[in-house]
N, CA, C and O of each residue as an XYZ file, in Angstrom:
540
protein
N     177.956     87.014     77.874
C     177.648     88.142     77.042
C     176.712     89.059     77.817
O     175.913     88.577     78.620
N     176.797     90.461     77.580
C     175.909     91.211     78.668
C     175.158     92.377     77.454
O     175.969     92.801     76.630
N     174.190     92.723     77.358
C     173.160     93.449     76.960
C     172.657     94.058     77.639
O     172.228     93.614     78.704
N     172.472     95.825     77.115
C     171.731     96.707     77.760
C     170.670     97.445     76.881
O     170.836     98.110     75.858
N     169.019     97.001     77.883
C     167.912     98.014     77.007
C     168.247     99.545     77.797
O     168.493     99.629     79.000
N     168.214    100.323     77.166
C     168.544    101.515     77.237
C     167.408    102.584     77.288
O     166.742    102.688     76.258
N     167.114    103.334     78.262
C     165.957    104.564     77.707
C     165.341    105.103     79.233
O     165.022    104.545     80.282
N     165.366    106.572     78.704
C     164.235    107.180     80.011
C     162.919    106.563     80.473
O     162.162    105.948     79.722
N     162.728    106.756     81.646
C     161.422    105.796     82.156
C     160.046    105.944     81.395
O     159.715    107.050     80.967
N     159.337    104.963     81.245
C     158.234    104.865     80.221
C     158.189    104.976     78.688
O     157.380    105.471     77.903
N     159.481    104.265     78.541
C     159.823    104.429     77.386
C     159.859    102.953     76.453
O     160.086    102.838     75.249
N     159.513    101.746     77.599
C     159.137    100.463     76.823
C     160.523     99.271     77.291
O     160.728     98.073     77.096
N     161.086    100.135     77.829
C     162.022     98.748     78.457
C     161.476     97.730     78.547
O     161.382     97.080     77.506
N     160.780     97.052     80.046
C     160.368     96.509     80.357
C     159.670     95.348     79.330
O     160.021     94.184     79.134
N     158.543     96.125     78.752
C     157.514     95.077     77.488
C     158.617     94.652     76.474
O     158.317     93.607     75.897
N     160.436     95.461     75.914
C     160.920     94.587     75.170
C     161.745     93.269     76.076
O     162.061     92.192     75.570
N     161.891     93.513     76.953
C     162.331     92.372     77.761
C     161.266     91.465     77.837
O     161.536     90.265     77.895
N     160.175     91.816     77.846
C     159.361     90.660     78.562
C     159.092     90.085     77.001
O     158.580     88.967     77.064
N     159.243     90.423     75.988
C     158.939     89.801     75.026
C     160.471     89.246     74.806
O     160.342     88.044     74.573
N     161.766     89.569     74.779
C     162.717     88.904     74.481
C     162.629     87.356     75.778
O     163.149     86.266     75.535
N     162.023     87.615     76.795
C     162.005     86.124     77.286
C     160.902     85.209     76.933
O     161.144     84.019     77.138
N     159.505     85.565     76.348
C     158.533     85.220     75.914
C     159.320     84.117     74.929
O     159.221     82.890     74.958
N     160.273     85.100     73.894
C     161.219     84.037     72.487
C     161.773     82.962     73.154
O     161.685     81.772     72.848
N     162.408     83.516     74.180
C     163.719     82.581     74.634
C     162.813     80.732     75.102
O     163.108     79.568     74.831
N     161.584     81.440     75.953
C     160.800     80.515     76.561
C     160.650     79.062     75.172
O     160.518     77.842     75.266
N     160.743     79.881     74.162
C     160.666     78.959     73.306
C     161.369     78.161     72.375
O     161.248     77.144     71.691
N     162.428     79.382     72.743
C     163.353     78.414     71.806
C     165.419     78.494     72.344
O     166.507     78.528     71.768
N     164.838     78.486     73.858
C     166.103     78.215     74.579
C     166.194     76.615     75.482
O     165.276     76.186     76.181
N     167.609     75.865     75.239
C     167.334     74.592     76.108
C     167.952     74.903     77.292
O     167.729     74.024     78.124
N     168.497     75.610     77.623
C     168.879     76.155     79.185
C     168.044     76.470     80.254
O     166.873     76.214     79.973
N     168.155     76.806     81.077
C     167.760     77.618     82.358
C     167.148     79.046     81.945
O     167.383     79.453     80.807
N     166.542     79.654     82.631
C     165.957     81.400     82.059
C     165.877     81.781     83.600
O     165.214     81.082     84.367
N     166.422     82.670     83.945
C     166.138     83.546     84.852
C     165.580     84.921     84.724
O     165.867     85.657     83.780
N     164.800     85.243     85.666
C     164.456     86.663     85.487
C     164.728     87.476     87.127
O     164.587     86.896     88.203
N     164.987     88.389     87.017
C     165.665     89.394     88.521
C     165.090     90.820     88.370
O     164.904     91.400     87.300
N     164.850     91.272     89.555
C     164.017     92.346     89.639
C     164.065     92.844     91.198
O     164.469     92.199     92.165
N     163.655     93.882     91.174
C     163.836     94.156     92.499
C     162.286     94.893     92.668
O     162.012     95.980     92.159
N     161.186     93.943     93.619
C     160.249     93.981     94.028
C     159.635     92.645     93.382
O     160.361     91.664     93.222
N     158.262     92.629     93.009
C     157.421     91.498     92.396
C     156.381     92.102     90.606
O     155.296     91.626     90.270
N     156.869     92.784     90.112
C     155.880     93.431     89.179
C     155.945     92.337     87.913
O     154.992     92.101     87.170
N     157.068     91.812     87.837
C     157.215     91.101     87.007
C     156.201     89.441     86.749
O     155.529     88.823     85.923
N     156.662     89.401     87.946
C     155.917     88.257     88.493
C     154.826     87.143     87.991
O     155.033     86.013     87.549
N     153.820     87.713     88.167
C     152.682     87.570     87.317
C     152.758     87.238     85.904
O     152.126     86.328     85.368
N     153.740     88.198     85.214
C     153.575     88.279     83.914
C     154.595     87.148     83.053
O     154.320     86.899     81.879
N     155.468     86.665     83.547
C     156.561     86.062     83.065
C     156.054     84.641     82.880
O     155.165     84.174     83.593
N     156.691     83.920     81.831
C     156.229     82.520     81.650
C     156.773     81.589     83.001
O     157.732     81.995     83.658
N     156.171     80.489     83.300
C     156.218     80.075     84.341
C     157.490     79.193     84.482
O     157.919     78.769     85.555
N     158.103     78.944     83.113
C     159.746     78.476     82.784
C     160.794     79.253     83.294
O     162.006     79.102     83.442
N     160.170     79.913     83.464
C     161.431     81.368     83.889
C     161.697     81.209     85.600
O     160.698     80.602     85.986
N     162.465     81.439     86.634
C     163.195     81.386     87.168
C     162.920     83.005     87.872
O     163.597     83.915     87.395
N     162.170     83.259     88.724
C     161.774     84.735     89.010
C     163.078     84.923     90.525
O     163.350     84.080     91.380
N     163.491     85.969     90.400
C     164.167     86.021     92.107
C     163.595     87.682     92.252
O     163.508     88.497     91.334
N     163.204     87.908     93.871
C     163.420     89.247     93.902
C     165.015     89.673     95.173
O     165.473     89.133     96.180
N     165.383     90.965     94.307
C     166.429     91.101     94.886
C     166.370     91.508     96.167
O     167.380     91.465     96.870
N     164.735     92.125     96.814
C     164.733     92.640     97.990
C     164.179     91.554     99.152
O     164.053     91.877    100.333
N     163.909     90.393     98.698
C     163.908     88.944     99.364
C     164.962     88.423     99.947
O     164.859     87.891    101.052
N     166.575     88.531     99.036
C     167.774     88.452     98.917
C     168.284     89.222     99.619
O     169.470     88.904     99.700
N     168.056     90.176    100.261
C     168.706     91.632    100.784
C     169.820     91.895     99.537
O     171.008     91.833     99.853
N     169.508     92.156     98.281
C     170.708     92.147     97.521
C     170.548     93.592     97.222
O     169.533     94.107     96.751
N     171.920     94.343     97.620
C     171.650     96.026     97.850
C     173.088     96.582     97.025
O     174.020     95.953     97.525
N     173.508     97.341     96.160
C     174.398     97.457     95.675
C     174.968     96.646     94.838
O     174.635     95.468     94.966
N     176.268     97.065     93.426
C     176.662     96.604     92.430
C     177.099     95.291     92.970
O     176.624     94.255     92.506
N     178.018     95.279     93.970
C     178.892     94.237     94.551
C     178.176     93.155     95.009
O     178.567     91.989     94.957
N     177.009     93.583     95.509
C     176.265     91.934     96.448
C     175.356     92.281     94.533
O     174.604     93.172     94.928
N     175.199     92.223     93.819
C     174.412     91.769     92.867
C     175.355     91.094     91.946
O     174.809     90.165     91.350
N     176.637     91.276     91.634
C     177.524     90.665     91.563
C     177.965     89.314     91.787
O     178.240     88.424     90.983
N     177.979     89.349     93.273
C     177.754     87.984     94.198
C     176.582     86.890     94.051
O     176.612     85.668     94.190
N     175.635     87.692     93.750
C     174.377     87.145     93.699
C     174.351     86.357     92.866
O     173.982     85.190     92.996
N     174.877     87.061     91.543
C     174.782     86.400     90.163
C     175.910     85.311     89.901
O     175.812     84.337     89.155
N     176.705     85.583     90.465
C     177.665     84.486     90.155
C     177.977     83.609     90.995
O     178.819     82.753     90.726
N     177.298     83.672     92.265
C     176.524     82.437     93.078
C     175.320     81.496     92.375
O     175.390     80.271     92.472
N     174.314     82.087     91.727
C     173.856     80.930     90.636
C     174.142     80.398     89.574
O     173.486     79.470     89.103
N     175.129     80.883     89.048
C     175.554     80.538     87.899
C     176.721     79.686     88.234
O     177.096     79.010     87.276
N     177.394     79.530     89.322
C     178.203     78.337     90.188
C     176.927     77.310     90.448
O     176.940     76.161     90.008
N     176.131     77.704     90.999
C     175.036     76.708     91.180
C     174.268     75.814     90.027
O     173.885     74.644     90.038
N     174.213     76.662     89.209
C     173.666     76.052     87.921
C     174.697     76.647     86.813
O     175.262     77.711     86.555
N     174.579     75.006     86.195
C     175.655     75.574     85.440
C     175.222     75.857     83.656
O     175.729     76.386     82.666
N     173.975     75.130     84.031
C     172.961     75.537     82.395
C     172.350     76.658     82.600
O     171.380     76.502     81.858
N     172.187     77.941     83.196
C     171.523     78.895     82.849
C     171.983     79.059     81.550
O     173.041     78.596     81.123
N     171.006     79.866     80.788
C     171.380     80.203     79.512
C     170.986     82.005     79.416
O     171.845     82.812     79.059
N     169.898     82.324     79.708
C     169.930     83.763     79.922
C     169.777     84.092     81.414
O     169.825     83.186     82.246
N     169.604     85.291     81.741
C     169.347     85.825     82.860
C     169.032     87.534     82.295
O     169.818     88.345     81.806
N     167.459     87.658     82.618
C     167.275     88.917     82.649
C     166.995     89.549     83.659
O     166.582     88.951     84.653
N     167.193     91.253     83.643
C     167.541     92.106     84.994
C     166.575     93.053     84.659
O     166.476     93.230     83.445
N     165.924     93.634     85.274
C     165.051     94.646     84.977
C     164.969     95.687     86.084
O     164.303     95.571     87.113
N     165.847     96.872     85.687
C     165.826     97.805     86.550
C     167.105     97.773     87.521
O     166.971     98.103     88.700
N     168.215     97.414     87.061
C     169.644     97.261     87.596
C     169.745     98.692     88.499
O     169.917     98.756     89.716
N     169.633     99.493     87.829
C     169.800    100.859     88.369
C     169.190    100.832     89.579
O     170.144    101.000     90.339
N     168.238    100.733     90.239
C     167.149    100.274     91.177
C     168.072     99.796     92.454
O     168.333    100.376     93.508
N     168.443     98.574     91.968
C     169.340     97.699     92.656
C     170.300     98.028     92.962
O     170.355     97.905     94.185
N     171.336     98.475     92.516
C     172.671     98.977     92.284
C     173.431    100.405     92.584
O     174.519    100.791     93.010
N     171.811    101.121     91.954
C     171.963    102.734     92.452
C     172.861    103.601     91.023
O     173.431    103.023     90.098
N     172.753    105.064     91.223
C     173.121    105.372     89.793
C     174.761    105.728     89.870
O     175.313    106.782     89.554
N     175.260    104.685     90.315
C     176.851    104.843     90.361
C     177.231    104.122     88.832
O     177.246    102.909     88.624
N     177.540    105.234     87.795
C     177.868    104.501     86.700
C     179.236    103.731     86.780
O     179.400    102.550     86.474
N     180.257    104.668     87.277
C     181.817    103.403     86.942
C     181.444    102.218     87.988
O     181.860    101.076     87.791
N     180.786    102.487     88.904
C     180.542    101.114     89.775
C     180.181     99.861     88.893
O     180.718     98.782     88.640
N     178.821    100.622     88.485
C     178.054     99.649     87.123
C     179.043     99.270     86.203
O     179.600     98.180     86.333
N     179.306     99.974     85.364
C     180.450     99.437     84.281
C     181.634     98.512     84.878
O     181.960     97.501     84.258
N     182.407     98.940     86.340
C     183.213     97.578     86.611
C     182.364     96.761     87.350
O     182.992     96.242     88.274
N     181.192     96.434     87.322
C     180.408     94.873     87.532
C     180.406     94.343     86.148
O     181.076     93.329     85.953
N     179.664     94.945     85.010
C     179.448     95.144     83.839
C     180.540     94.180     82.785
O     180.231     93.434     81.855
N     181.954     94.536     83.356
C     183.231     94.321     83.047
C     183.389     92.550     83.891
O     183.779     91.584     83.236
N     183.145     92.482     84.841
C     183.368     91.414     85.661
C     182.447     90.265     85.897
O     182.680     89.205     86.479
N     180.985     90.833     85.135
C     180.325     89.419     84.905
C     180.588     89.247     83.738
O     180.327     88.113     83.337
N     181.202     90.241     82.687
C     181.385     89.698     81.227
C     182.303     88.822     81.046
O     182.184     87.807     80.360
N     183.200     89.145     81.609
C     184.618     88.099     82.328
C     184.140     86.599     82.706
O     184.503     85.442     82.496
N     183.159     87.264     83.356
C     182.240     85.410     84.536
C     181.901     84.526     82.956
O     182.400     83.492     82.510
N     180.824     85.465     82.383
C     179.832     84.273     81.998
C     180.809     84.399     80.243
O     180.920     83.240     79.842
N     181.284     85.115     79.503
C     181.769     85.160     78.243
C     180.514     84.418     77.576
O     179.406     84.690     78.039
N     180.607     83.514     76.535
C     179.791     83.318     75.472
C     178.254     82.339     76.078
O     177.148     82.263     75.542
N     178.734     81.725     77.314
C     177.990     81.175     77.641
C     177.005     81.076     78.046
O     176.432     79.996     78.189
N     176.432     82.446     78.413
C     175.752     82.784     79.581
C     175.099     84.315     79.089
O     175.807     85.207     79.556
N     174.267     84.710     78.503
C     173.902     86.623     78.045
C     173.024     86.871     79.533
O     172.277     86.014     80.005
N     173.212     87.872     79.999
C     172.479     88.632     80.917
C     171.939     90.255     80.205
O     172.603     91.157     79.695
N     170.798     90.145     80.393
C     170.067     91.581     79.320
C     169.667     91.765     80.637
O     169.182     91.040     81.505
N     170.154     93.464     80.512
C     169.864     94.649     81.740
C     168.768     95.377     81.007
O     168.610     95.357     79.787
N     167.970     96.072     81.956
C     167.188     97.298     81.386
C     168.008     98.192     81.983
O     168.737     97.775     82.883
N     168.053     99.602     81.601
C     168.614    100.642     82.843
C     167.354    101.837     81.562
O     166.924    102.078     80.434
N     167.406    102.281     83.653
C     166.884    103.724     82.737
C     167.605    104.746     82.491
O     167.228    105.587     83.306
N     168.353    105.151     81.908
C     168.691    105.958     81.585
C     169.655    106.335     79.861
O     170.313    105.420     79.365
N     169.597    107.590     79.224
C     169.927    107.781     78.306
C     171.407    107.287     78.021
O     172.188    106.985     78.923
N     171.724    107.233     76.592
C     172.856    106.641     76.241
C     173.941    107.492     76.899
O     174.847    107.127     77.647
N     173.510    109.227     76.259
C     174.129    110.035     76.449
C     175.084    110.681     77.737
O     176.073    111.410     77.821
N     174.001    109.824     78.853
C     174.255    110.302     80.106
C     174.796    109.468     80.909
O     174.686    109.601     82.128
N     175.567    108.328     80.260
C     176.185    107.268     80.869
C     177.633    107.188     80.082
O     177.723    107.612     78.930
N     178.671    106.661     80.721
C     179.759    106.344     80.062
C     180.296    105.500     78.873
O     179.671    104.587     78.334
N     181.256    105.831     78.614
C     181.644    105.063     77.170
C     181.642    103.147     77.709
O     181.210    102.160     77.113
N     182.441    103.314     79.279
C     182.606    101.794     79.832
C     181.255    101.263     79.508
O     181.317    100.558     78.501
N     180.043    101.351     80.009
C     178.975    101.374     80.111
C     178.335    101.141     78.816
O     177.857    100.024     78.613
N     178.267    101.958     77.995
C     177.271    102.114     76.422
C     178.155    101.244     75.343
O     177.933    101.174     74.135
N     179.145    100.638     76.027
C     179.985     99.837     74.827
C     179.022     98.224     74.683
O     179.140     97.353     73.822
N     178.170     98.273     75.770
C     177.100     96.955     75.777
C     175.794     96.882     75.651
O     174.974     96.003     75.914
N     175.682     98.618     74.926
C     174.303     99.014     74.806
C     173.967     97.711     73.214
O     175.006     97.437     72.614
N     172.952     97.179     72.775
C     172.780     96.815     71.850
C     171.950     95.582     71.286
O     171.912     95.365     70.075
């Protein structure tokens, strides 16, 4: 299942993610990952969580984040969430790129597996492929 927080920068992404893994910390029996590209997160995340940075990884574009993700999730097969913070960052603002990754980890993980994206940017200014997982 894939989830997107949605909104122009400084607009609270981030603090609802970090509180949707705060819940999970507590009442998930799986794996928790968290992904980011740099270390800001770091610090702040419960220590259950599973931190990667993507620029450790050299993970640069939709396709190697793609790879990335569905190289651990072959690896482990109990993750239960995986949150992303700042996909756009990573990936770059190629929306149909985004939407067919979008399309192809939903395919990967189906019911088993939710990955919650932040992106910055408005609903408006992104595609229908795209905003059909806003929610």
């Amino acid at each position: 299942m894939i989830k997107l927080i949605t909104g122009e920068k400084g607009t609270g992404k981030t603090k609802i993610m970090l509180d949707m893994m705060n819940e999970a910390t507590a009442t998930s029996n799986g794996s928790l990952v968290c992904i980011e590209k740099g270390s800001n997160l770091r610090t702040q995340i419960n220590y259950k969580i599973r931190w990667c940075d993507t620029e450790f990884y050299k993970v640069d574009g939709f396709e190697a984040f793609y790879g990335f993700v569905s190289g651990m999730l072959a690896g482990n097969y109990d993750i239960e969430k995986i949150f992303v913070d700042g996909i756009l960052k990573i990936g770059g603002r190629d929306f149909e790129a985004f939407a067919a990754m979008l399309d192809k980890l939903a395919a990967l993980t189906g019911e088993a597996t939710t990955i919650i994206f932040t992106v910055s940017a408005n609903n408006a200014d992104m595609p229908a492929s795209v905003t059909k997982y806003v929610g």
